[in-house]
Residue, then its C-alpha position, 0 to 999 in steps of 0.5 A: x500500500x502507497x502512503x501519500x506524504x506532503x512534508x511529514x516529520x518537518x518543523x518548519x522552524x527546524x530549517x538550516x537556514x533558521x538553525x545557521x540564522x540563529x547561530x550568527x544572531x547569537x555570536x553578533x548579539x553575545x559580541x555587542x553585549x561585550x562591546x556595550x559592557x566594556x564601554x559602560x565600564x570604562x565610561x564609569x572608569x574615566x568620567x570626571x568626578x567633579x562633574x559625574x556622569x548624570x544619574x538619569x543617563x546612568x540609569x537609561x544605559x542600565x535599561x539598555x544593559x539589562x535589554x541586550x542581556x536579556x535579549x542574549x538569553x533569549x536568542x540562546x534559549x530559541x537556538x535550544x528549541x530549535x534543536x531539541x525541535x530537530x531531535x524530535x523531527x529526527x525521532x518521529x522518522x526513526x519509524x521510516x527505517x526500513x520503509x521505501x520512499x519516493x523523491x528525485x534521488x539515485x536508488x539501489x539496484x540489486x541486480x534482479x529487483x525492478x525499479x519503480x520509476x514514477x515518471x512526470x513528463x511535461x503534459x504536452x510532449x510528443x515523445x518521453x524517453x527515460x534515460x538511465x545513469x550509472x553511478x559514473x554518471x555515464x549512459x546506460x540505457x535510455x527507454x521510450x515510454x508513453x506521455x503518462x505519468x504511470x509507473x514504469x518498473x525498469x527490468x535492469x537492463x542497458x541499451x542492447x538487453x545486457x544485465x546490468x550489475x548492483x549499484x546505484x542508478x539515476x532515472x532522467x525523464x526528457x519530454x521532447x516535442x513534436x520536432x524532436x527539441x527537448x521540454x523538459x528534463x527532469x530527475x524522476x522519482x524512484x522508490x528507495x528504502x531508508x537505512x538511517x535518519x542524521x540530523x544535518x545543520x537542523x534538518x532531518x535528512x534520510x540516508x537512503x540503501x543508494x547513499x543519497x541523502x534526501x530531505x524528509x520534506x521531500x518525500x512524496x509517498x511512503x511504502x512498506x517493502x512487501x508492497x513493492 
């Protein structure tokens, strides 16, 4: 059975982006706060004692101490969060070891299991072909297939018929038009099963049977092997 997914398992707020933006914040924030103590300090330090620093402006700066600083602890607080936010991303997909999903990745050929290629050429080609890469990046077969989006099992087999050994392949599909100038191409999705979850940079990322690493929101369907 075929599970449709749409960005399971991915907070938002867990993004690399957010995770490195933080980061930087909190080593900028952290270097202001430094800059502002040493200043305050030497301030208080050299002021003339005949004609000491007015006791209102004095206090308007203790405000402005008292913000950076909390807004320091703040920034370091939602770095936290956005960490164990991960871990828990992370955690929750720990149950998709195992399974097959589908994205635009490199799979795992055996060397006797068809592979499930899920096509998605453009809607008014003339002619699909689906082009096979070995892990070299070298061609290896290329396939003409409907202008469908139906799944296609690839046999393992190159462009004279050969057996093809174990190892890792990429699926393009190129959709052409009616004078042979191609539309689109395009990485197809291919069903690979998961062999472990890492957190990279804050976002959770699946480690696939082929070495690819894939985001967990780009997943579009989730399956059990026996299905396959």
């Amino acid at each position: 059975m075929t599970t449709a997914v749409s960005n399971v398992g991915v907070n938002p707020a867990a993004k690399s982006s957010a995770t490195g933006g933080s980061q930087a914040a909190t080593t900028a924030m952290t270097s202001d706060f430094e800059t502002f103590l040493r200043l305050m300090t030497t301030q208080a330090k050299y002021q003339d004692p005949l004609e000491p620093m007015d006791s209102s402006d004095y206090t308007a700066q203790l405000a402005q101490f008292s913000s950076v600083e909390q807004q320091v602890l703040t920034n370091e607080n939602l770095t936290s969060m956005l960490a164990q936010l991960s871990l828990a991303n992370m955690s929750q997909l720990t149950g998709w070891v195992g399974k097959e999903v589908r994205a635009q990745a490199a799979v795992h050929y055996d060397g006797s299991t068809p592979v499930t290629v899920a096509p998605n050429p453009a809607a008014v080609a003339e002619k699909v072909s689906l082009v096979v890469y070995d892990s070299d990046a070298d061609e290896v077969a290329r396939i003409e297939l409907p202008v469908s989006a139906d799944p296609y099992d690839w046999d393992g087999k190159d462009a004279e018929g050969n057996a093809l050994p174990e190892g890792s392949y990429t699926f393009v599909v190129e959709s052409y038009d009616g004078d042979g100038k191609v539309l689109l191409s395009d990485v197809a999705e291919v069903y690979g099963r998961v062999e472990e979850t890492q957190n990279i940079n804050g976002e959770v990322a699946l480690i696939l049977e082929s070495g690819s690493a894939i985001l967990a929101g780009d997943v579009t369907a989730l399956r059990n092997p026996e299905s396959s």
